[in-house]
C-alpha positions in Angstrom: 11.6 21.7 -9.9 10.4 18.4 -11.5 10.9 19.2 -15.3 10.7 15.5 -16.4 6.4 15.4 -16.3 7.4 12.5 -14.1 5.8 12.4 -10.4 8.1 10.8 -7.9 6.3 8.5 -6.3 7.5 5.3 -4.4 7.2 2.1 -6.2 5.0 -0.5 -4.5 6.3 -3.7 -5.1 3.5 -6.6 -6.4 2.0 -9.4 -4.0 4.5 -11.9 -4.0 1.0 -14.6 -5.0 0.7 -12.7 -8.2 4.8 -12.6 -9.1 4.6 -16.2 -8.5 1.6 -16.9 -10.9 2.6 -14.3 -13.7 5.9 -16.5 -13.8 4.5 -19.3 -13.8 2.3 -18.2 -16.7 5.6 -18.3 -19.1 7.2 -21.8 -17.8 6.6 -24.0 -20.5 6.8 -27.2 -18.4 3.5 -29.7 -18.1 3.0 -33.3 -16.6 0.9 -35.6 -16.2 -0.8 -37.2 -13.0 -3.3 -39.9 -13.9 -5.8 -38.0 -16.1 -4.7 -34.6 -14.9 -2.8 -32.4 -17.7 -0.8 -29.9 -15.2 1.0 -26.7 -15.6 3.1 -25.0 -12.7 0.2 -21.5 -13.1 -2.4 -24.4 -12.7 -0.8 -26.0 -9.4 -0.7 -22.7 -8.0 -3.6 -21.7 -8.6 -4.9 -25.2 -7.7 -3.1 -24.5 -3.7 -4.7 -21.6 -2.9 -8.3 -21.9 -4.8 -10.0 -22.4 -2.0 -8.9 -20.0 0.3 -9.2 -17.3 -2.2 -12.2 -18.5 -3.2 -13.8 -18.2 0.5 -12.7 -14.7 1.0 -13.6 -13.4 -2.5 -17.3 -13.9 -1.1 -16.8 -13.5 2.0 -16.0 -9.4 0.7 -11.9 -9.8 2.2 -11.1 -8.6 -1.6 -13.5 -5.4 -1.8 -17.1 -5.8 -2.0 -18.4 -8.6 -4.6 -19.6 -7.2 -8.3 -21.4 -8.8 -10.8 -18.5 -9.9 -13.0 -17.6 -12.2 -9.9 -21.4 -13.6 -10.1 -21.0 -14.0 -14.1 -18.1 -15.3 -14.5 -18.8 -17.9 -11.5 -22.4 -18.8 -13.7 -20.4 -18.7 -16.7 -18.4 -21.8 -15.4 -21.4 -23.8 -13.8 -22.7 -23.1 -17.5 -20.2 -24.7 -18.9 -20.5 -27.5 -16.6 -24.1 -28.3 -17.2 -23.4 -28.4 -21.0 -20.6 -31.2 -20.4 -22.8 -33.2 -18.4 -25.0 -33.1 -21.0 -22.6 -33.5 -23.6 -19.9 -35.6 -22.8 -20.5 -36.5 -18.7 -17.4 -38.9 -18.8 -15.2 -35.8 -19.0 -17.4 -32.9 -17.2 -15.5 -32.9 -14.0 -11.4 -33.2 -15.3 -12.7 -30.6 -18.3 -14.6 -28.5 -15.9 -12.3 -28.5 -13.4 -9.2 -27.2 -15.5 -10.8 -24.5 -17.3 -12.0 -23.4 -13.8 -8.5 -23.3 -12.6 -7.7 -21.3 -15.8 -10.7 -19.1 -15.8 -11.4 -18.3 -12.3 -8.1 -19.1 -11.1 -6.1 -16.3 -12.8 -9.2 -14.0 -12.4 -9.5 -14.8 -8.5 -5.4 -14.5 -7.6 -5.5 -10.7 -9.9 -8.6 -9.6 -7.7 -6.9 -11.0 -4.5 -3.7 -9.3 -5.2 -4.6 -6.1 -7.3 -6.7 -3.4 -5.3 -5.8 -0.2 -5.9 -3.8 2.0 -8.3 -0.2 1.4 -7.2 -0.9 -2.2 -7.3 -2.0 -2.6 -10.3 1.1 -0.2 -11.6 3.3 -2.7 -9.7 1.4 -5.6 -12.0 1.9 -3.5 -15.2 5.7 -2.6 -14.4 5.9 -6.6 -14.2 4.3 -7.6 -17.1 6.6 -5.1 -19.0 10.0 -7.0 -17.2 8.5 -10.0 -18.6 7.8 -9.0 -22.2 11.3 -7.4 -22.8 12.9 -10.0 -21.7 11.3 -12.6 -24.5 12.7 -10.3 -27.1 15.9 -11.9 -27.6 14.4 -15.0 -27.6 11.5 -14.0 -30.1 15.0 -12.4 -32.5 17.0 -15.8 -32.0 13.5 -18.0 -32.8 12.4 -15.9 -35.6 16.2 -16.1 -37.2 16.5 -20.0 -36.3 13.7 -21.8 -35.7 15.3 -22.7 -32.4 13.5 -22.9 -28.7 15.8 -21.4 -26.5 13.4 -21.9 -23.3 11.3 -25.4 -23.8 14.7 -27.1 -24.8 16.0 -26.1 -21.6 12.8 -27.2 -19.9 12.4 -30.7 -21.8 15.8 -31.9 -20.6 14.1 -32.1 -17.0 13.5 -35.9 -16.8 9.7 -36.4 -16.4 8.8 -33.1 -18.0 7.4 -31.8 -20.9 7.4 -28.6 -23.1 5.7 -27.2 -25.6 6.1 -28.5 -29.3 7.0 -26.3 -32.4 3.9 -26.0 -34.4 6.3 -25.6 -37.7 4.1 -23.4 -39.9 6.1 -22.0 -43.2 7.5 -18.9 -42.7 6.1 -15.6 -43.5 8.0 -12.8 -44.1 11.5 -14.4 -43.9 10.8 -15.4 -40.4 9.9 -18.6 -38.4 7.1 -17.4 -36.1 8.4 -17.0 -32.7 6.4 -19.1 -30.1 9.0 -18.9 -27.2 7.2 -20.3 -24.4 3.4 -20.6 -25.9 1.5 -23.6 -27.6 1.0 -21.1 -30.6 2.8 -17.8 -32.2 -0.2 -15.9 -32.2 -0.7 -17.2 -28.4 2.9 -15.1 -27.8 1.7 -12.4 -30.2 -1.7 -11.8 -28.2 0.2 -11.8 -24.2 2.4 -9.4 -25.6 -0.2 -7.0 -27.4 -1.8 -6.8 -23.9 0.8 -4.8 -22.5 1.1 -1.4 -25.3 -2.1 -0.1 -23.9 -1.5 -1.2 -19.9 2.0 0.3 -20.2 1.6 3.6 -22.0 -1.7 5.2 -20.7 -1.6 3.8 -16.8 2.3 4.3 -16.4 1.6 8.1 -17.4 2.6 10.5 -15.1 4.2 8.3 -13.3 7.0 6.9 -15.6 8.7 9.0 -18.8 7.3 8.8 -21.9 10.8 7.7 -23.3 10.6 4.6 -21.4 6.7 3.6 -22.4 7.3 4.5 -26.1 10.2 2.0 -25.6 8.5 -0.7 -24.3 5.0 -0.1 -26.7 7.9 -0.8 -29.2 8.9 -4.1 -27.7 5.6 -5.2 -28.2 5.7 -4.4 -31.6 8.5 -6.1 -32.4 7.3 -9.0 -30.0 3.8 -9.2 -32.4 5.2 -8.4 -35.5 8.1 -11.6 -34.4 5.1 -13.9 -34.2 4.3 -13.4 -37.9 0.4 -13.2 -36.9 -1.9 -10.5 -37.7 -4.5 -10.8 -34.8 -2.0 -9.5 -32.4 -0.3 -7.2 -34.6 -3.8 -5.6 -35.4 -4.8 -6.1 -31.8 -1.9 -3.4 -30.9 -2.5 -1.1 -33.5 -5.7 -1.1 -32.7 -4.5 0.0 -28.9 -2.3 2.8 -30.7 -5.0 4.0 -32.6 -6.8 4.3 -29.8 -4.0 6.2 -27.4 -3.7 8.6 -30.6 -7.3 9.2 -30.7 -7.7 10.1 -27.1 -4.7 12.9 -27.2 -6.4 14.1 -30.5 -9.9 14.7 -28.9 -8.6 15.2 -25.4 -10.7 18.8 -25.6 -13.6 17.0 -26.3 -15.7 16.0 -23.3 -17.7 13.0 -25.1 -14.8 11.7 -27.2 -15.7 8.0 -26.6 -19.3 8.2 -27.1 -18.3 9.4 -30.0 -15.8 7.5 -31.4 -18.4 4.2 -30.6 -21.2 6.1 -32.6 -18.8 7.1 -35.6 -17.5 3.5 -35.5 -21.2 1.7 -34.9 -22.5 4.0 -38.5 -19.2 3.1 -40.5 -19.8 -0.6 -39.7 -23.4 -0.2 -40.9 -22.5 1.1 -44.2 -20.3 -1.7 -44.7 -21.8 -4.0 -43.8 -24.7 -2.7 -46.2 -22.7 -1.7 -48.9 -20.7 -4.9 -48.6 -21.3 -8.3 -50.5 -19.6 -10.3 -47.7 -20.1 -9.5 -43.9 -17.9 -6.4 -42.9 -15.7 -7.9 -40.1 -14.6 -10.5 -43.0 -13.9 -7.7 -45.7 -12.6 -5.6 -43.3 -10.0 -8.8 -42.0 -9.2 -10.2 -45.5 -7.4 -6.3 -46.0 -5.7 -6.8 -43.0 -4.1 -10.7 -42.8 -1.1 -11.2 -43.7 -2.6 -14.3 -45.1 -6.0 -13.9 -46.6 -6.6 -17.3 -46.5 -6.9 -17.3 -42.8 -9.6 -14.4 -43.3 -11.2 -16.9 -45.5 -11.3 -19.9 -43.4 -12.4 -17.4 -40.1 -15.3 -16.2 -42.4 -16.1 -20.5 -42.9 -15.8 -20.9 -39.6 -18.2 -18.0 -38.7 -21.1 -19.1 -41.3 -20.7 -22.8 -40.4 -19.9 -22.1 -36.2 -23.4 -20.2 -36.9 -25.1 -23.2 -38.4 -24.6 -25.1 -35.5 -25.3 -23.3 -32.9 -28.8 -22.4 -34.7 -29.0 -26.7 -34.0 -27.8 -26.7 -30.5 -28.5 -23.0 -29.2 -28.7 -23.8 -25.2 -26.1 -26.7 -24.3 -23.8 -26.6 -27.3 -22.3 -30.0 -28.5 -19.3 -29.8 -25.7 -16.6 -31.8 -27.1 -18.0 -33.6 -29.5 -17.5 -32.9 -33.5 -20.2 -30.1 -34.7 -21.3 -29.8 -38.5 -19.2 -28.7 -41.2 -17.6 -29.7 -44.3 -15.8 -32.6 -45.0 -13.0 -30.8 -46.0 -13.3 -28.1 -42.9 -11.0 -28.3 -40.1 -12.0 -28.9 -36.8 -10.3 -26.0 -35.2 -12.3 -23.2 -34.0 -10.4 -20.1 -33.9 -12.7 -17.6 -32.8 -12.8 -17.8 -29.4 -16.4 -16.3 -29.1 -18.0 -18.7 -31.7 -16.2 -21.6 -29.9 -17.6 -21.3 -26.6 -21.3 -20.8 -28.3 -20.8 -24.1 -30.5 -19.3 -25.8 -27.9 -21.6 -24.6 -24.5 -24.7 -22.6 -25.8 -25.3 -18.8 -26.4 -26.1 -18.4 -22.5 -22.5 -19.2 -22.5 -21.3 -16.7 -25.0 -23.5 -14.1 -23.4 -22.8 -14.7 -20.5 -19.2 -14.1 -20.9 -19.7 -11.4 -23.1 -21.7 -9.7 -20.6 -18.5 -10.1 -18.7 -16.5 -7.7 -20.8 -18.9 -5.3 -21.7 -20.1 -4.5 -17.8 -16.0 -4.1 -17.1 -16.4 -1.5 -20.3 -19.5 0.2 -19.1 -19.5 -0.2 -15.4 -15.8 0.3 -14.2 -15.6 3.6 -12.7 -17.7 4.8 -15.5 -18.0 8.8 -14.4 -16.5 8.9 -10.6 -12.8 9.5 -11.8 -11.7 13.0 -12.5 -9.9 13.3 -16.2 -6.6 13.1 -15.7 -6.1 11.7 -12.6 -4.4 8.1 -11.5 -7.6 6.3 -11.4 -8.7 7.7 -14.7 -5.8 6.8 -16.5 -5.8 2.9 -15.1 -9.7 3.0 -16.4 -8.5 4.3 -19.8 -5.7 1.8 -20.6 -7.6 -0.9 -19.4 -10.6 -0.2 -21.0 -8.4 0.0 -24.2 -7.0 -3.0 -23.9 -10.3 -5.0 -23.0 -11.4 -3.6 -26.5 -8.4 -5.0 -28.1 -8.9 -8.6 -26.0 -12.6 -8.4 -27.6 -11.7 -7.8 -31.0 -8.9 -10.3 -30.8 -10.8 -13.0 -29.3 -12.9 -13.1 -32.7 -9.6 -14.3 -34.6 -8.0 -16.3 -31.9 -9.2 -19.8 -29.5 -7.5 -19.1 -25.9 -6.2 -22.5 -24.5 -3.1 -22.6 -21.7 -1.9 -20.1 -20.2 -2.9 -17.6 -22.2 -6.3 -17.5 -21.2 -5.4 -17.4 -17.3 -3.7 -14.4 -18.4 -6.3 -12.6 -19.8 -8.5 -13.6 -17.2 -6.0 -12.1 -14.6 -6.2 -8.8 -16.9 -9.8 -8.7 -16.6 -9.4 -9.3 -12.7 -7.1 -7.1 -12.4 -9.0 -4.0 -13.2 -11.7 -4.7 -10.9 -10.6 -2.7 -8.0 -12.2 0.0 -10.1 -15.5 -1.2 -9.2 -15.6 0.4 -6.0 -12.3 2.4 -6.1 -12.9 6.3 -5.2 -10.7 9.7 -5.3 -10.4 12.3 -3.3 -12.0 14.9 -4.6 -9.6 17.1 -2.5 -6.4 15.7 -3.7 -7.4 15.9 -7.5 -7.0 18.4 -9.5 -9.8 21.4 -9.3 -11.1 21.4 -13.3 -9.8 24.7 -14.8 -12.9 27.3 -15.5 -11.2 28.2 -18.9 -8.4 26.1 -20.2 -5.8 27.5 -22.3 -5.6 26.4 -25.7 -3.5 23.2 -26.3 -1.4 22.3 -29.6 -1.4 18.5 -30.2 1.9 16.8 -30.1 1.8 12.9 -30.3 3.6 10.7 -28.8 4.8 13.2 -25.6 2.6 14.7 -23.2 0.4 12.1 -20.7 -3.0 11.3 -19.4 -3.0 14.2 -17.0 -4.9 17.4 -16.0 -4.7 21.2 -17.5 -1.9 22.3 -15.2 1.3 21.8 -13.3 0.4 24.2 -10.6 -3.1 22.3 -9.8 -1.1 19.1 -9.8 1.6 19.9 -7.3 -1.2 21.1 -5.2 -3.1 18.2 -5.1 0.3 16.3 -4.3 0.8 18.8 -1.4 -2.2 17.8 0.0 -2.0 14.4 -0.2 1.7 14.4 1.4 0.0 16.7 4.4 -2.5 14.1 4.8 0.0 11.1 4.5 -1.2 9.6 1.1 -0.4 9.4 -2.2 -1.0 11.8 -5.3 -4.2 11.1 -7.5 -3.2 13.3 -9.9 -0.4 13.3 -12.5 2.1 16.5 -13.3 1.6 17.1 -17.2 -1.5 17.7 -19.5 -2.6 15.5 -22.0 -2.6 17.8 -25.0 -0.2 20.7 -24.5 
């Protein structure tokens, strides 16, 4: 008898094309090669662009969707507005951020295309943010790089440089292999919800409460609050959905309970809400203060230069204003139109809406992926509002987004899920144990009977949600 609420179920290991470029993601080494700035993720995505790009569209990867069609107009967007804006540096400019963008979105749509692959992406993900912990701890204590000192004795190569903020909290904000600590802080808040609700069922809930903790540690060792939040925001979630697991609409109405609170701040409130609602939550409220500048002033411009942007060039503020955008949203508006913005907010929101919405039983393998993904794109969302992606962060959470895309055109067998129970037994709530799963263990070793008679994997998990 399996007493564990664990399913054994055999490991897949992940497409050695994705290993490659999720390690190379975390090697802070770049050179130069005339007026290309290169990264080892951006040489290997740069070798096999073009094949992947071919049989993307030619449907070798699952059938195409429309985030492939966005996201692809989205950079041919971008590349109008340079030409208009700055058509000395269109193609090198272009050209990288499509290596970033699409790259890392092409290579986790290649690689990832069904359940136990994208568990074999998660599983990796989580190898690679425990093991920055003890160089987060020594960082944080020091104000040492462990990794980039190591890298930056290579003759001919560079690392990344320590952006020496002041300390907050006692500690030196831990970069360990990123440009920025809230950089480190945001790749490693993208893992709590990827790692608790998708591994469920299928890995103990000792081990995912263990490595949701990581990431905590990991955030809270960057000293920066848009991460931090960005995870708590993921736990908050995961608590809300074993709360109101009885209830059948419990995200509809979560969004509606959150869209009227909103309202009445932002009607009650003498500032914007998002800005009163972030000053609480900084650690510093002078970043709060600046994002709210940078939101009235980002909003300015592009009122001036609503279809093309002003690319790289400076865009109008205050003297005493810095330059830096960090908002990642308002950036790409100022800086390539509000087609742009839409267009890439379209992105997220059709993964939100349109992944597997209503096909996947509750419960089941599929479902679960859906959930924690879905999660986590909020999280990216809300982050992205506090935060300007540059390196190889933003390949990575373009790999995320690609990553879930399988569930486009993914589909269960409605004979190897669990048959919905006519009246379900009353559950007690008990956070932080139980999973993702369906009402009962009987239902769920019979799906897994079937689908060993027919020589495929479970879709369903072996513990309830709420029990």
């Amino acid at each position: 008898m399996n007493v564990s609420g664990v399913r054994p179920i055999e490991k897949k290991r992940l497409a050695p094309l994705a290993v490659v470029l999720l390690v190379s993601f975390v090697i802070p080494a770049n050179f130069q090669i005339g007026t290309l700035y290169l990264t080892p993720s951006r040489i290997v995505i740069l070798c096999v662009f073009p094949f992947l790009f071919i049989k993307l569209f030619s449907g070798a990867y699952g059938r195409i969707i429309i985030n492939d069609i966005l996201l692809l107009v989205f950079i041919l967007w971008m590349l109008t507005a340079m030409l208009i804006n700055n058509p000395d540096l269109a193609i090198v400019f272009v050209g990288l951020q499509t290596l970033s963008i699409y790259g890392g979105y092409m290579v986790a749509r290649a690689t990832i295309r069904s359940a136990d692959d994208f568990r074999a992406f998660v599983r990796f993900f989580g190898v690679i943010v425990i093991f920055f912990l003890p160089f987060a701890f020594y960082e944080s204590i020091t104000s040492q790089f462990i990794i980039p000192k190591i890298i930056s004795a290579i003759p001919g190569i560079s690392s990344i440089s320590d952006v020496n903020y002041e300390r907050r909290l006692g500690l030196d904000r831990a970069q360990v292999v990123f440009s920025h600590p809230i950089h480190f802080g945001f790749y490693c808040s993208m893992l709590v919800g990827l790692y608790y609700v998708c591994l469920s069922g299928v890995t103990t809930n000792a081990k995912r409460l263990v490595v949701v903790m990581v990431c905590l540690t990991n955030c809270v060792l960057s000293v920066s609050s848009g991460p931090l939040l960005s995870a708590l925001i993921q736990i908050g979630l995961i608590a809300y959905g074993k709360i109101t697991y009885s209830i059948e609409k419990q995200w509809k109405l979560l969004m509606g309970g959150l869209a009227a609170l909103y309202i009445a701040l932002e009607i009650y409130s003498t500032y914007p809400a998002l800005y009163e609602i972030s000053k609480r939550l900084a650690l510093n409220s002078a970043t709060a203060q600046n994002r709210y500048l940078i939101f009235e002033y980002g909003s300015i411009q592009v009122g001036k230069t609503p279809w093309f942007g002003v690319g790289l060039n400076d865009w109008e503020r205050p003297f005493w204003m810095k330059e830096s955008i960090d908002n990642q949203w308002m950036l790409v508006a100022v800086q390539f139109g509000l087609p742009a913005f839409i267009l890439l907010l379209c992105v997220f929101l059709n993964s939100l809406i349109r992944a597997g919405g209503g096909k996947f039983k509750r419960g089941s393998d599929l479902y679960n992926i859906r959930l924690g993904w879905n999660i986590v794109l909020i999280s990216i969302m809300l982050t992205l509002a506090t935060v300007a992606l540059f390196g190889e962060v933003i390949s990575m959470t373009f790999f995320v987004l690609g990553a879930g895309a399988f569930l486009f055109y993914a589909r269960e067998d409605d004979a190897v899920t669990s048959a919905p129970v006519a009246n379900p037994p009353k559950r007690r709530v008990i956070l932080g144990d139980g999973d993702f799963e369906d009402e009962d263990d009987g239902a769920s070793q019979s799906g897994s009977s079937t689908a060993a008679a027919r020589g495929g994997p479970s879709l369903t998990g072996g513990r309830t949600l709420l029990r």
